[in-house]
N, C-alpha and C positions, 0 to 999 in steps of 0.2 A: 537597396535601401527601401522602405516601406514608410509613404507616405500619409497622412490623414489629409483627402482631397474632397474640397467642397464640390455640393451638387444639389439639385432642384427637386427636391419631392412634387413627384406625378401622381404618384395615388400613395393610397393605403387601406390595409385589408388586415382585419382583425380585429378584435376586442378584448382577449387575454394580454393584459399589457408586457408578460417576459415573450410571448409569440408575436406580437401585432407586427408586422412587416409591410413594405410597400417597394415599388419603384421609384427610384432616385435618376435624374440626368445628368450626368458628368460631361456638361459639353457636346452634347449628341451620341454619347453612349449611354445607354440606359442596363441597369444593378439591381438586383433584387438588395434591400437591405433590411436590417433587422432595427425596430427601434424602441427597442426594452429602454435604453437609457434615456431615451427622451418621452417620454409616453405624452408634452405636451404638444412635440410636434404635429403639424398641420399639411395636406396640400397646400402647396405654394415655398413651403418655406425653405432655407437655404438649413443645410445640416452638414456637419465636419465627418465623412465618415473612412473607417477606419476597419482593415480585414472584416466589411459586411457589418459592421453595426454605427451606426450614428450616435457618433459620442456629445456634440451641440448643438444647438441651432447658430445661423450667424446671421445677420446682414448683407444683403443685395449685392451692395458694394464693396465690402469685406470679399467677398466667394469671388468675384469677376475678377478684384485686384490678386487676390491668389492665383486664378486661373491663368490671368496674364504673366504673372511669375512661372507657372508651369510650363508654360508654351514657349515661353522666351529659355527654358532650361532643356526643353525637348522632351521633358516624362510626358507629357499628355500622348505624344508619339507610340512612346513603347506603351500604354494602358490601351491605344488602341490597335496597335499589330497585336499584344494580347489576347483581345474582344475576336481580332479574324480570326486567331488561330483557333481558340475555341469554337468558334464559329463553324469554320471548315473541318475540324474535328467529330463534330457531333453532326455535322451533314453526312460522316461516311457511312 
């Protein structure tokens, strides 16, 4: 199943708003994402993202009480055996 999981805009790079992209933190994993759909997001802010694009912005509070749901179901687990396996895949 495919989740839409909140996460922390670290940066952003771009100015064509259907390209402008940045890095997102998902709990200590860090995403390239894409964010055509919010062109008003900012560093700092919390955004819902979903297969690589940021579909909203949310609230502080909002995103951590999600996160606590995830954790407590064990998917943040498998997004981050995920994250190794990529990982170690592209180390070979």
């Amino acid at each position: 199943m495919c989740l839409a999981v909140p996460g922390k805009i670290v940066s952003i790079s771009g100015d064509e708003p259907l390209t402008r992209a940045g890095k997102v933190n998902f709990g200590g994993i860090i995403k390239e994402v894409n964010f055509a759909y919010v062109p008003e997001a900012k560093v700092g802010d919390y955004v819902v993202v979903h297969v690589g694009f940021a579909l909203n912005i949310m609230d502080e509070a909002e995103a951590n009480l999600v996160f606590d749901y995830l954790r407590e179901m064990g998917d943040l687990a498998e997004l981050e055996e995920r994250d190794q396996e990529r990982a170690a895949e592209q180390a070979v």
